[in-house]
Predicted model as a PDB file, atoms N, CA, C, CB and O in Angstrom, pLDDT in the B-factor column:
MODEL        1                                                                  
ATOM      1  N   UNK A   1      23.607 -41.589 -53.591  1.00 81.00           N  
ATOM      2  CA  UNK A   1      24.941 -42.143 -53.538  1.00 81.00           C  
ATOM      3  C   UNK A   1      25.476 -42.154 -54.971  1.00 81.00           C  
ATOM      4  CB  UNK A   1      24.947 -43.582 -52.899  1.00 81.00           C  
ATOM      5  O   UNK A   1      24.873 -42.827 -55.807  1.00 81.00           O  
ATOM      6  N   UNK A   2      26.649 -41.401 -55.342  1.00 87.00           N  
ATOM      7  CA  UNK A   2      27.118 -41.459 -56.347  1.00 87.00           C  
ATOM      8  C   UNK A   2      27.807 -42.910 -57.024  1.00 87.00           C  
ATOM      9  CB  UNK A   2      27.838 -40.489 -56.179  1.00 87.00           C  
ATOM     10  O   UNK A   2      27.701 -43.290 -58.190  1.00 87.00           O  
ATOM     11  N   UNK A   3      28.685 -43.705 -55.669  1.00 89.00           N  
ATOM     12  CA  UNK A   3      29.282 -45.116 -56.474  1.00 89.00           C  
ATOM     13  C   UNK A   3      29.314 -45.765 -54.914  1.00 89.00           C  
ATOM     14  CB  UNK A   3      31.191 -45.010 -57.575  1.00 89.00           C  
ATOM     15  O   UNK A   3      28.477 -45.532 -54.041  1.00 89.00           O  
ATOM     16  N   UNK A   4      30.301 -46.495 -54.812  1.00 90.00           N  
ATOM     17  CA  UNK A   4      30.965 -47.431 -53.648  1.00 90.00           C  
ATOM     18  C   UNK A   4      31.792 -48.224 -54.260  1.00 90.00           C  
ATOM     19  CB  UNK A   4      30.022 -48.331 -52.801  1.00 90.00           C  
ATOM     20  O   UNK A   4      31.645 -48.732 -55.372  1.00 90.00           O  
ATOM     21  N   UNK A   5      33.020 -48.376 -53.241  1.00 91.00           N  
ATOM     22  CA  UNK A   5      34.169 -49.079 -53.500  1.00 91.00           C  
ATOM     23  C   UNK A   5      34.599 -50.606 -52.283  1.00 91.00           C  
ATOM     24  CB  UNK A   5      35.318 -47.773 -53.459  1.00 91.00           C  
ATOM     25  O   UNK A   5      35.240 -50.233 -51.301  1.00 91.00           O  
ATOM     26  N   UNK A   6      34.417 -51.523 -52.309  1.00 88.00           N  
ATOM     27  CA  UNK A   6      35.107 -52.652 -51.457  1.00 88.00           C  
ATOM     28  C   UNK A   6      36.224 -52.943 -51.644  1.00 88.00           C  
ATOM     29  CB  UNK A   6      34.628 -53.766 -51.489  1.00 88.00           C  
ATOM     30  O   UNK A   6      36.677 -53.737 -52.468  1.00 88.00           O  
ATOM     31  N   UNK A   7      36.998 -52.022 -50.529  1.00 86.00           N  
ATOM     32  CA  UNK A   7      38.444 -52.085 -50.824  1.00 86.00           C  
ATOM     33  C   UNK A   7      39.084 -53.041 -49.529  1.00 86.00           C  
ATOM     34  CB  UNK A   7      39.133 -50.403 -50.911  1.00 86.00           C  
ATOM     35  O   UNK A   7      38.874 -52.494 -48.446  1.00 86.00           O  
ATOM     36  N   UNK A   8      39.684 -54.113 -49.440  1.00 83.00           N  
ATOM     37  CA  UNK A   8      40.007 -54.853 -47.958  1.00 83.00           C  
ATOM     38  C   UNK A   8      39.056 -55.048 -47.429  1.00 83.00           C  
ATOM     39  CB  UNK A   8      40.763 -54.247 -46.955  1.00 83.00           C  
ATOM     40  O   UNK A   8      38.310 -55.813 -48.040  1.00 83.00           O  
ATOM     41  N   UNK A   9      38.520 -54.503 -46.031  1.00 77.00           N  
ATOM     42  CA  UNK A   9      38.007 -54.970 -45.193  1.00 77.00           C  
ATOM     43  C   UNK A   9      37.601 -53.659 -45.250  1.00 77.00           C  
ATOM     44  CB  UNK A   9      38.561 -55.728 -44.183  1.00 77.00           C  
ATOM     45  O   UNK A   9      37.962 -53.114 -44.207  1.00 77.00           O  
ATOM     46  N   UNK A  10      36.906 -52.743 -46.113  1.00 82.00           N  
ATOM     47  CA  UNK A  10      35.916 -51.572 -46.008  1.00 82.00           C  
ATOM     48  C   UNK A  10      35.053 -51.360 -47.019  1.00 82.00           C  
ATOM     49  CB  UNK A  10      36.523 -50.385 -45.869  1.00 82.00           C  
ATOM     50  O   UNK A  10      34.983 -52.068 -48.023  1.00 82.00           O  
ATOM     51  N   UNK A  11      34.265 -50.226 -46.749  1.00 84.00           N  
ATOM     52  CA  UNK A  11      33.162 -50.163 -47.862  1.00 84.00           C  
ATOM     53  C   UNK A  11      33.231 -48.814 -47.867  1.00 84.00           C  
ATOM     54  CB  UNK A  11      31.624 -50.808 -47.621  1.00 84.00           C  
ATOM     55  O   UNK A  11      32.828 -48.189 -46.887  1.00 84.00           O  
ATOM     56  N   UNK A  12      33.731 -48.196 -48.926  1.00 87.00           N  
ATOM     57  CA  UNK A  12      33.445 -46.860 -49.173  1.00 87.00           C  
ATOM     58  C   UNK A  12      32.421 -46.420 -49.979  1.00 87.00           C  
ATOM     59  CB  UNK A  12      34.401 -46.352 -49.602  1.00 87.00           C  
ATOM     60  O   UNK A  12      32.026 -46.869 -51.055  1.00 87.00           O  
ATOM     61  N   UNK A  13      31.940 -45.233 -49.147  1.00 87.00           N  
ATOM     62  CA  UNK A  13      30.858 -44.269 -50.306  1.00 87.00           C  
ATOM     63  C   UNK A  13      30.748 -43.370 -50.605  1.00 87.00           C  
ATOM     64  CB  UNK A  13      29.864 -44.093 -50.299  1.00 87.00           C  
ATOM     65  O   UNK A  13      30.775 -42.595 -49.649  1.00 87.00           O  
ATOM     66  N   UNK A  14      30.564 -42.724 -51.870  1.00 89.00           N  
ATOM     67  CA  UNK A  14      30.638 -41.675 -52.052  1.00 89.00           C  
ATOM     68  C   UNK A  14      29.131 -41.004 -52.523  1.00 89.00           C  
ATOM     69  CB  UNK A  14      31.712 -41.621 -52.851  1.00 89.00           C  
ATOM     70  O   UNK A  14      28.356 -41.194 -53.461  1.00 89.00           O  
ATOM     71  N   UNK A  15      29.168 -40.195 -51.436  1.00 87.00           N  
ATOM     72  CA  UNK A  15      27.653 -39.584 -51.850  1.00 87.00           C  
ATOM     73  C   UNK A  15      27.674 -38.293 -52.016  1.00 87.00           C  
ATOM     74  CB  UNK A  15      26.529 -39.783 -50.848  1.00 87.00           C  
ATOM     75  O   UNK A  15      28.290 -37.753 -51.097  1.00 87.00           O  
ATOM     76  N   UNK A  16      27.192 -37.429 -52.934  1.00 86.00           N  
ATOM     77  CA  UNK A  16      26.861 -36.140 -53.677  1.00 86.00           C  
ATOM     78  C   UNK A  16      25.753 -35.523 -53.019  1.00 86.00           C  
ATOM     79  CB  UNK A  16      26.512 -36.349 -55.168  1.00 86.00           C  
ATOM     80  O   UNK A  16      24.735 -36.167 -52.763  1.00 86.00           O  
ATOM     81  N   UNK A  17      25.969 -33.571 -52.553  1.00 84.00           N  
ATOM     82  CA  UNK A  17      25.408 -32.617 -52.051  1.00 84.00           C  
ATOM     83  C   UNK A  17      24.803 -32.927 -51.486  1.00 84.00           C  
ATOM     84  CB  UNK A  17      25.012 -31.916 -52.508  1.00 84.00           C  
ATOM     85  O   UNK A  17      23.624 -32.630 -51.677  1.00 84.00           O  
ATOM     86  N   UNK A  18      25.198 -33.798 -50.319  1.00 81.00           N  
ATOM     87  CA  UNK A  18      24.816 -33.788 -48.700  1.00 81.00           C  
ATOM     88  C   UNK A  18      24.861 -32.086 -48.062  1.00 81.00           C  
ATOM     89  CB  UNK A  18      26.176 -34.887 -47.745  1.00 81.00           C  
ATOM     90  O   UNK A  18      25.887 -31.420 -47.927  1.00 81.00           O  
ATOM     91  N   UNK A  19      23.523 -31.667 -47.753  1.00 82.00           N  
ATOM     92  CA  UNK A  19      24.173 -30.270 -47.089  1.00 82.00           C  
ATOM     93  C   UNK A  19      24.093 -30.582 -45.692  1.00 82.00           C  
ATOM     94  CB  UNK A  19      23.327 -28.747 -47.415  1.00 82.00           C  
ATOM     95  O   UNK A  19      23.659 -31.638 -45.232  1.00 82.00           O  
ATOM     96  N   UNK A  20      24.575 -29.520 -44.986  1.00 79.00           N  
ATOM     97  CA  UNK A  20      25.460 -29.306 -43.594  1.00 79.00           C  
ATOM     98  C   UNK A  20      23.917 -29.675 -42.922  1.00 79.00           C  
ATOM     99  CB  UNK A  20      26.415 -27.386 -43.169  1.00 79.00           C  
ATOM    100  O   UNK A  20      22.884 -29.253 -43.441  1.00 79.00           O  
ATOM    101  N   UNK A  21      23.928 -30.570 -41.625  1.00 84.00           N  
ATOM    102  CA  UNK A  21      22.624 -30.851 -40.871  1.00 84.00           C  
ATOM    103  C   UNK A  21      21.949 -31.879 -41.494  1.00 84.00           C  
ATOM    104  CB  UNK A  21      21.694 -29.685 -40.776  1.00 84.00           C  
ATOM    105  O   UNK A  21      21.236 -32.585 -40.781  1.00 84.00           O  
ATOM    106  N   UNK A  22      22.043 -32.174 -42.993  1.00 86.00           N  
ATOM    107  CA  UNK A  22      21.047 -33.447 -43.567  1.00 86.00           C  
ATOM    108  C   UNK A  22      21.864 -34.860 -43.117  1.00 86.00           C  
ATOM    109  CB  UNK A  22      20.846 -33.395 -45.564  1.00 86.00           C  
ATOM    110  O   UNK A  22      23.058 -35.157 -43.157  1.00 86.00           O  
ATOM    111  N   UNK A  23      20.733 -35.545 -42.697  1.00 84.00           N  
ATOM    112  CA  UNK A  23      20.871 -36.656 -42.577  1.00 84.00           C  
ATOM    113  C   UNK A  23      20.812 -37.897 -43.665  1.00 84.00           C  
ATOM    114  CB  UNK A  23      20.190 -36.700 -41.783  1.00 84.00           C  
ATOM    115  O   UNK A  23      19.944 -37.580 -44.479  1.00 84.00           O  
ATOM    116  N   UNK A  24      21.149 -38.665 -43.877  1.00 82.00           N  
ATOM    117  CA  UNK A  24      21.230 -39.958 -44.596  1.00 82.00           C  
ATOM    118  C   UNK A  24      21.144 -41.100 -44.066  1.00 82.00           C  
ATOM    119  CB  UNK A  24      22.201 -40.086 -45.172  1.00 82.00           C  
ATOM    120  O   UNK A  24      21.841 -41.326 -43.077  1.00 82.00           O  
ATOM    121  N   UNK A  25      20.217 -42.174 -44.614  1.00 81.00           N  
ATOM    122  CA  UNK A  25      20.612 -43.352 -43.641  1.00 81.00           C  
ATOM    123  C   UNK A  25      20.371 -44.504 -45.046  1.00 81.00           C  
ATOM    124  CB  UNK A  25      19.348 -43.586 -41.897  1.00 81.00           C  
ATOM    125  O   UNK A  25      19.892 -44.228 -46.146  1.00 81.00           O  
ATOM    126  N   UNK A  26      20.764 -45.525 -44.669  1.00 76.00           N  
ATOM    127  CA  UNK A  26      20.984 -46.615 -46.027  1.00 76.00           C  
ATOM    128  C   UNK A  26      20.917 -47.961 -44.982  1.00 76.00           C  
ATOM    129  CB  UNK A  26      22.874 -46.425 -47.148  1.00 76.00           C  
ATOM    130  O   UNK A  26      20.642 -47.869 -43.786  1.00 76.00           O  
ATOM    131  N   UNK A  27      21.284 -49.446 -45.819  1.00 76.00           N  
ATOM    132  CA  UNK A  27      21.808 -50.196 -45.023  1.00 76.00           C  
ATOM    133  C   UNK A  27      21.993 -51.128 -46.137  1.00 76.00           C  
ATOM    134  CB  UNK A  27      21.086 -50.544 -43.765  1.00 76.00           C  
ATOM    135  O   UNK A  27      21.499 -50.845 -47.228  1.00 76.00           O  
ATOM    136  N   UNK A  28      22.619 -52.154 -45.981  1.00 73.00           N  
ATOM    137  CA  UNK A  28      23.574 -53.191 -46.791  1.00 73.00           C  
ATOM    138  C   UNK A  28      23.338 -54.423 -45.756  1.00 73.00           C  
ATOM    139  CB  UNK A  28      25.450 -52.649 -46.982  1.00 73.00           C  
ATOM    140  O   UNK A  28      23.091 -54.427 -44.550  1.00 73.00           O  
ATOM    141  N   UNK A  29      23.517 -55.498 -46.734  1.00 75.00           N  
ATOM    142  CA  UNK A  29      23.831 -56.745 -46.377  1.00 75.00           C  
ATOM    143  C   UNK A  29      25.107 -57.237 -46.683  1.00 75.00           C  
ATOM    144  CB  UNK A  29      22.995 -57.509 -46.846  1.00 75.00           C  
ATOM    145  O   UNK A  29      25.595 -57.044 -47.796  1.00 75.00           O  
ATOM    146  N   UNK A  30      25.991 -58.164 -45.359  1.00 74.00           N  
ATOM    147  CA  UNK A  30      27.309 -58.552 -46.457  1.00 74.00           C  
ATOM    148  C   UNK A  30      27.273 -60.126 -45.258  1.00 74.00           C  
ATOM    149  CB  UNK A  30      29.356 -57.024 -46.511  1.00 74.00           C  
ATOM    150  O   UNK A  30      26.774 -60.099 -44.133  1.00 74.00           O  
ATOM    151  N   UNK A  31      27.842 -61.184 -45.812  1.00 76.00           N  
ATOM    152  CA  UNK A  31      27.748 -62.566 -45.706  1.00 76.00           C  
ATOM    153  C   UNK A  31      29.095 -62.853 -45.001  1.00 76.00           C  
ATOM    154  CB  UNK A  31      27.515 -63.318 -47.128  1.00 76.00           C  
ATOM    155  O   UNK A  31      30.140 -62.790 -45.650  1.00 76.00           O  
ATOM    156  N   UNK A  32      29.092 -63.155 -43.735  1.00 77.00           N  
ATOM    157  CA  UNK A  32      30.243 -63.648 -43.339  1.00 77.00           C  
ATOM    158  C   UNK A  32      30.856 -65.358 -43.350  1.00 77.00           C  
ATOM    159  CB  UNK A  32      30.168 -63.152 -42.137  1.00 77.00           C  
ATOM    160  O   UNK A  32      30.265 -66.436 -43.280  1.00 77.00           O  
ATOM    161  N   UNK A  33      32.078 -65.049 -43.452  1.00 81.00           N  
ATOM    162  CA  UNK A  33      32.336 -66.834 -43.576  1.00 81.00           C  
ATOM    163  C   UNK A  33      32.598 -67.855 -42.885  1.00 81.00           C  
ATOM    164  CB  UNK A  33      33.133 -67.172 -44.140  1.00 81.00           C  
ATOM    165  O   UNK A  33      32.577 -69.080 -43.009  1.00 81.00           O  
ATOM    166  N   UNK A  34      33.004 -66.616 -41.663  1.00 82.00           N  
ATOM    167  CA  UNK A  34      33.290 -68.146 -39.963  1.00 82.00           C  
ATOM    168  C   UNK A  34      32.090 -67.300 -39.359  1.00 82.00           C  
ATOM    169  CB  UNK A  34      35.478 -68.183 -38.395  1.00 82.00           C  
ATOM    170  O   UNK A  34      31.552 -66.221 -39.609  1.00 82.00           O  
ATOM    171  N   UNK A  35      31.906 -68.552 -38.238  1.00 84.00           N  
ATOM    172  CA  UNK A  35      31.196 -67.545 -36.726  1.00 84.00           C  
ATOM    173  C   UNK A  35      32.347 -66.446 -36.527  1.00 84.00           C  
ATOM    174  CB  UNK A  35      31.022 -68.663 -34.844  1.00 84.00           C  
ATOM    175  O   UNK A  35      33.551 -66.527 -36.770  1.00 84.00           O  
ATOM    176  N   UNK A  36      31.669 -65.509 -36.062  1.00 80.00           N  
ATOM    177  CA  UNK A  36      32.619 -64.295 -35.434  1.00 80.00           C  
ATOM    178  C   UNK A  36      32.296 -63.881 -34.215  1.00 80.00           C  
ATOM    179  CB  UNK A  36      32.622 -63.035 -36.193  1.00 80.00           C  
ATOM    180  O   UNK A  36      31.115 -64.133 -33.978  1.00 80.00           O  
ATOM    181  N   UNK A  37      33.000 -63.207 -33.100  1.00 82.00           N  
ATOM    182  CA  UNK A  37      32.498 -62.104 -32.135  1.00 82.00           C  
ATOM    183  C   UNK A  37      33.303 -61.218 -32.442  1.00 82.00           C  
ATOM    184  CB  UNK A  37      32.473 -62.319 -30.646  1.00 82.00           C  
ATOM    185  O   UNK A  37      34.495 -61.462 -32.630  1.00 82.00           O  
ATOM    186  N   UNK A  38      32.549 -59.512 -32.590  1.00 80.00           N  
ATOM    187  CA  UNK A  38      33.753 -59.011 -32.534  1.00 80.00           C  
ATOM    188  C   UNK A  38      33.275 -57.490 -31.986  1.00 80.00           C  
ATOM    189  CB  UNK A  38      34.584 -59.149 -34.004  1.00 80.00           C  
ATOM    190  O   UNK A  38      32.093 -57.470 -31.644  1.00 80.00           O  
ATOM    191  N   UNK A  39      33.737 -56.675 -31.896  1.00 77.00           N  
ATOM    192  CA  UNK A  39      33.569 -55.108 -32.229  1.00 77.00           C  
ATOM    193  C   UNK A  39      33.332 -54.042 -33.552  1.00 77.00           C  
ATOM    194  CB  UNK A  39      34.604 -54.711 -31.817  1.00 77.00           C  
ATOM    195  O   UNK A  39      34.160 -53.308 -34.091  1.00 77.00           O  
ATOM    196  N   UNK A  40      32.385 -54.171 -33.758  1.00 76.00           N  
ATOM    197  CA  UNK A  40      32.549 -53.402 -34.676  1.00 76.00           C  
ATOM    198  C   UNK A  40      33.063 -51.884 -34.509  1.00 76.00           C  
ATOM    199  CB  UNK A  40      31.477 -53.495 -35.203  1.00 76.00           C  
ATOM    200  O   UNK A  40      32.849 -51.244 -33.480  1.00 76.00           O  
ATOM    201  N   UNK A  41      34.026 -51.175 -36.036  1.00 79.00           N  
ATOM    202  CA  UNK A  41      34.609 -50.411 -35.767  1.00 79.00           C  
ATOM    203  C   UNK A  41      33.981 -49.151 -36.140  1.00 79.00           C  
ATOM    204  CB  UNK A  41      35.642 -50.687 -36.120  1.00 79.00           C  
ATOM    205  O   UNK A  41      32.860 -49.235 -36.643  1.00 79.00           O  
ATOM    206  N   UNK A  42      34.499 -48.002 -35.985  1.00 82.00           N  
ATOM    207  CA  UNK A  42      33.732 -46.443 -35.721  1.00 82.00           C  
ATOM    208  C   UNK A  42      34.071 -46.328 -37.677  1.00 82.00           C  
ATOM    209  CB  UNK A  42      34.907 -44.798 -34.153  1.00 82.00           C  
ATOM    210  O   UNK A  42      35.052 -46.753 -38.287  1.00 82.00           O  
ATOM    211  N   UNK A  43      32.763 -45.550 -38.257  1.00 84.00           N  
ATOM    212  CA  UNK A  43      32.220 -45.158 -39.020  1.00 84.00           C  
ATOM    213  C   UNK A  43      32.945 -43.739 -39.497  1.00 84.00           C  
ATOM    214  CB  UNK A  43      30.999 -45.229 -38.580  1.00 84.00           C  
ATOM    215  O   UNK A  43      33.329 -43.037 -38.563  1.00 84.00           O  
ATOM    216  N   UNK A  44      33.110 -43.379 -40.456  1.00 86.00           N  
ATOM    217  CA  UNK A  44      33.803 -41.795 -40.439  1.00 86.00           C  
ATOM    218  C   UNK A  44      33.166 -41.666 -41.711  1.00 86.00           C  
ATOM    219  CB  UNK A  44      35.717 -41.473 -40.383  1.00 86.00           C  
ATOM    220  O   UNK A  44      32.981 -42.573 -42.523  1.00 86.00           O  
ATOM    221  N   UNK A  45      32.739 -40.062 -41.853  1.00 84.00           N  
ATOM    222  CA  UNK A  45      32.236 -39.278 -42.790  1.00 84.00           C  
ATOM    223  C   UNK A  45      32.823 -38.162 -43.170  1.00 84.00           C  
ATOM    224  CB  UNK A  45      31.198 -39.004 -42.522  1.00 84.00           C  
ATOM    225  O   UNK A  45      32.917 -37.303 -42.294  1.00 84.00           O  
ATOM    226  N   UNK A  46      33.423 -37.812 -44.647  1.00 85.00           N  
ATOM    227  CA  UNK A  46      34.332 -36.664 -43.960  1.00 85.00           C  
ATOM    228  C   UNK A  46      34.437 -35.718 -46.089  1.00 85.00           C  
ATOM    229  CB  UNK A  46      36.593 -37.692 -42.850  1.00 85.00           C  
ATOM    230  O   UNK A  46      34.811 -36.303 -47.105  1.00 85.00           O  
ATOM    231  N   UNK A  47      34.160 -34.868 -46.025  1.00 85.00           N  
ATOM    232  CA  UNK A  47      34.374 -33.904 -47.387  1.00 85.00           C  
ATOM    233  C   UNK A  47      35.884 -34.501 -48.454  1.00 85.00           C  
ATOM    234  CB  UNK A  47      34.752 -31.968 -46.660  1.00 85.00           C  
ATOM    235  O   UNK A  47      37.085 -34.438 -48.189  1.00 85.00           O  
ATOM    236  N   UNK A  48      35.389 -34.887 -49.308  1.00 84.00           N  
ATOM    237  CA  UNK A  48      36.175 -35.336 -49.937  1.00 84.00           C  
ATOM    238  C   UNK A  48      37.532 -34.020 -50.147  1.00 84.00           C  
ATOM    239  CB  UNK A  48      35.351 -35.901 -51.138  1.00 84.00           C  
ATOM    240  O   UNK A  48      38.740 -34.191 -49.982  1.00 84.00           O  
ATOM    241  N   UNK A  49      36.985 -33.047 -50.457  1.00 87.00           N  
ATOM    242  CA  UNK A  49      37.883 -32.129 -50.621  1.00 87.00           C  
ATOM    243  C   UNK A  49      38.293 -31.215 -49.420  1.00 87.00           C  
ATOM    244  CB  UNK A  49      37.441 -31.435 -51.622  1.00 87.00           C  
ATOM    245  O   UNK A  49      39.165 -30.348 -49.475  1.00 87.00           O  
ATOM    246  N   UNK A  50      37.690 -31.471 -48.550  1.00 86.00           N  
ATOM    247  CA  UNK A  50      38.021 -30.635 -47.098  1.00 86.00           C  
ATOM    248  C   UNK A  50      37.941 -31.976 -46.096  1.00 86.00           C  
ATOM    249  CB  UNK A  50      36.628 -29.174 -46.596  1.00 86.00           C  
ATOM    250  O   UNK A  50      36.845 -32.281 -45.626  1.00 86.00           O  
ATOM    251  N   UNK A  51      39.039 -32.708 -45.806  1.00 86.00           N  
ATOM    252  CA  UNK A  51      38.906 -33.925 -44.830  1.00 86.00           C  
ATOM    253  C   UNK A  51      38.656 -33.753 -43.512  1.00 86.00           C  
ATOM    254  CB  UNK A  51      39.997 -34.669 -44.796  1.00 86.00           C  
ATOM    255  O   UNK A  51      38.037 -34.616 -42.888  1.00 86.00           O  
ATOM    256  N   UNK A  52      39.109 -32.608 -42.919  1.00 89.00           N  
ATOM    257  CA  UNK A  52      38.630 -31.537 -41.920  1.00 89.00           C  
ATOM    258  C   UNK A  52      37.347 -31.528 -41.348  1.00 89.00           C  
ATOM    259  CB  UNK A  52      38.701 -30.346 -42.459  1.00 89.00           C  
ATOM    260  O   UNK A  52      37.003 -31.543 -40.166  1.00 89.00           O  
ATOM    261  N   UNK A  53      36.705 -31.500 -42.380  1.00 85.00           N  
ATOM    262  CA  UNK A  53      35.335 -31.369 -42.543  1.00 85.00           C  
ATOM    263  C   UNK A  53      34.569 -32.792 -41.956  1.00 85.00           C  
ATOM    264  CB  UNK A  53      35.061 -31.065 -44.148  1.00 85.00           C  
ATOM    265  O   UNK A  53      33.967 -33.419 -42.828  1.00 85.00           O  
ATOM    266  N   UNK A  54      34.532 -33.357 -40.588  1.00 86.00           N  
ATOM    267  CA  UNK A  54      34.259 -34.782 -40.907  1.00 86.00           C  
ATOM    268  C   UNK A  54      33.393 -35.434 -39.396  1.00 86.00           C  
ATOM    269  CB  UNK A  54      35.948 -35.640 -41.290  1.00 86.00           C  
ATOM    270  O   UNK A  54      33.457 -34.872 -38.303  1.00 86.00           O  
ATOM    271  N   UNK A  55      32.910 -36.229 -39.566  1.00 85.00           N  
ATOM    272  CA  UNK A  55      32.006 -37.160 -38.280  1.00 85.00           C  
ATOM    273  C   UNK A  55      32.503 -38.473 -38.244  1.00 85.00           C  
ATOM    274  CB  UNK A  55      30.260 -37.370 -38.530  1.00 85.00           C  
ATOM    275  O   UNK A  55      33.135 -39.099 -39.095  1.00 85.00           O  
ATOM    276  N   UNK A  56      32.013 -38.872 -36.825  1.00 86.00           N  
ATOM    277  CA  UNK A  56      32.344 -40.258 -36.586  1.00 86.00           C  
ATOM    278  C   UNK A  56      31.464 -40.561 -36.049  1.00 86.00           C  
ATOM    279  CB  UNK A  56      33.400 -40.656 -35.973  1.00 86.00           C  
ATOM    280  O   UNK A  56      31.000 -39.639 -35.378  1.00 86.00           O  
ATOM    281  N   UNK A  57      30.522 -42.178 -35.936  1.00 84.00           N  
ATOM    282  CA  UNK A  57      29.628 -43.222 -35.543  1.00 84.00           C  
ATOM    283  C   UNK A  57      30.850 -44.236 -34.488  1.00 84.00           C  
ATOM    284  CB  UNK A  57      28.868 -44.095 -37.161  1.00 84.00           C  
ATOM    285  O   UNK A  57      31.892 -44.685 -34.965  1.00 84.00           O  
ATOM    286  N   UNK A  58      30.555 -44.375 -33.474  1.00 81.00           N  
ATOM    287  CA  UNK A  58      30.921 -45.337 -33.132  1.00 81.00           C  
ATOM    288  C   UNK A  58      30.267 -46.889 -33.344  1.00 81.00           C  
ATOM    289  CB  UNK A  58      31.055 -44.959 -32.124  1.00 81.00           C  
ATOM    290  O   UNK A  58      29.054 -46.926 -33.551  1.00 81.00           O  
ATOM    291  N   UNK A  59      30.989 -48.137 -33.304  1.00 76.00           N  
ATOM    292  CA  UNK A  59      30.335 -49.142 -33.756  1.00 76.00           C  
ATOM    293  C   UNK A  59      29.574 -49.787 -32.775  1.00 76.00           C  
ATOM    294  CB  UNK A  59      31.119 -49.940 -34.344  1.00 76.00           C  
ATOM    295  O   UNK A  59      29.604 -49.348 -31.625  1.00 76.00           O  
ATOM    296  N   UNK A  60      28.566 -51.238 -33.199  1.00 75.00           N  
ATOM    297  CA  UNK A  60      28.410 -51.361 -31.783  1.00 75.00           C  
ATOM    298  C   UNK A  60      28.945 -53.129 -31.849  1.00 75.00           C  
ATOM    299  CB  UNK A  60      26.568 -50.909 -31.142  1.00 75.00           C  
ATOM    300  O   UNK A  60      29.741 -53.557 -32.684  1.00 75.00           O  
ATOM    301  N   UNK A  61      28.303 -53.945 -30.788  1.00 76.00           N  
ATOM    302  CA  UNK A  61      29.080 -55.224 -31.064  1.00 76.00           C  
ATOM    303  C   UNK A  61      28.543 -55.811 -31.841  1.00 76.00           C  
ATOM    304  CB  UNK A  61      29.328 -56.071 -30.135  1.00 76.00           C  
ATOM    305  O   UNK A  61      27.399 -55.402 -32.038  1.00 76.00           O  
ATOM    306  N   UNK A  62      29.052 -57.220 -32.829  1.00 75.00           N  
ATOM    307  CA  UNK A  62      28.674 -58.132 -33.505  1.00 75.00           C  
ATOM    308  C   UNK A  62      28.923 -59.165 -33.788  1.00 75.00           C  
ATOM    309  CB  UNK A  62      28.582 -57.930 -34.096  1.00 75.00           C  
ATOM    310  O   UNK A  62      29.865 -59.374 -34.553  1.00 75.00           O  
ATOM    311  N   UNK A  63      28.022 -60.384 -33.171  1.00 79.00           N  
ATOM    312  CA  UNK A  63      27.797 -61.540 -33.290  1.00 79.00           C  
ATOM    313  C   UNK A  63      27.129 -62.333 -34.339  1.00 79.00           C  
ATOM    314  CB  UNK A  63      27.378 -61.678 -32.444  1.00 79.00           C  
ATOM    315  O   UNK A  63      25.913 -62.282 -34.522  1.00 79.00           O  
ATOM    316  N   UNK A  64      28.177 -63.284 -35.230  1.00 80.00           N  
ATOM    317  CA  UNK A  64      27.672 -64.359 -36.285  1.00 80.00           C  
ATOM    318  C   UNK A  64      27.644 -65.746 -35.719  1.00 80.00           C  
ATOM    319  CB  UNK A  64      28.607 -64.404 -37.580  1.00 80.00           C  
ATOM    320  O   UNK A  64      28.743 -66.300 -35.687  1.00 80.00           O  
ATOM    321  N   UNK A  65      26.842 -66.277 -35.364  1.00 79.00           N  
ATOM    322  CA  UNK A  65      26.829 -67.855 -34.649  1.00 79.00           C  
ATOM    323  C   UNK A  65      26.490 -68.617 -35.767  1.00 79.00           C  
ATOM    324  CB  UNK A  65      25.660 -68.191 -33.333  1.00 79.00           C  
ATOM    325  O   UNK A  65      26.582 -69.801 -35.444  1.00 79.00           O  
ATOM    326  N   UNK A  66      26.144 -68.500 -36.924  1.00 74.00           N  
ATOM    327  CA  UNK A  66      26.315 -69.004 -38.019  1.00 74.00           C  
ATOM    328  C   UNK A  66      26.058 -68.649 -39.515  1.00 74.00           C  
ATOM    329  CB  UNK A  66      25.884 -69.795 -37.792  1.00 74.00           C  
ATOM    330  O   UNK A  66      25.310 -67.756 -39.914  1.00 74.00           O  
ATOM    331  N   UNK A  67      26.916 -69.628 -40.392  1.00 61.00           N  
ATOM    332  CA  UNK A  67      27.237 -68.650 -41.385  1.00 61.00           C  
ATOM    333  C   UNK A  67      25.891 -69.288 -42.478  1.00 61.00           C  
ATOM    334  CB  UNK A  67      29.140 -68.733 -42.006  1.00 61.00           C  
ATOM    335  O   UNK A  67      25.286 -68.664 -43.350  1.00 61.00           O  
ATOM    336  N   UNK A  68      25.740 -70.537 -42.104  1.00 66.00           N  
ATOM    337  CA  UNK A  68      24.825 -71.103 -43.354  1.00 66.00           C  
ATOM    338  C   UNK A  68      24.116 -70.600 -44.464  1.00 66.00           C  
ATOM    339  CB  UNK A  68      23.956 -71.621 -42.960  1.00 66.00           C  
ATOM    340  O   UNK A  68      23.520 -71.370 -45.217  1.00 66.00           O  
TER     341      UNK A  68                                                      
ENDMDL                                                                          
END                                                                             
């Protein structure tokens, strides 16, 4: 992974010479501040210079029953 940006309510990344078929996988922690239910939303991957070029994850659901 070259950097990441928390811009609003996203997390961007930018990762360097991914080739075509390789996979990547990572994971993060982030702290929420109320209980929530919600949906999480679809994931997109896409060539910085060819946007064309691109995938989507759908999300799945997510439940915070507490924040402590």
């Amino acid at each position: 992974m070259k950097r990441h940006e928390v811009s609003g309510r996203k997390v961007i990344f930018y990762i360097e010479d991914l080739a075509p078929n390789e996979r990547i996988a990572f994971s993060f922690k982030a702290r929420a501040l109320y209980p929530v239910r919600a949906q999480a939303v679809a994931s997109q991957a896409y060539a910085y210079y060819r946007p064309d070029w691109k995938g989507e994850s759908l999300g799945g659901a997510l439940v915070v029953a507490d924040t402590r």
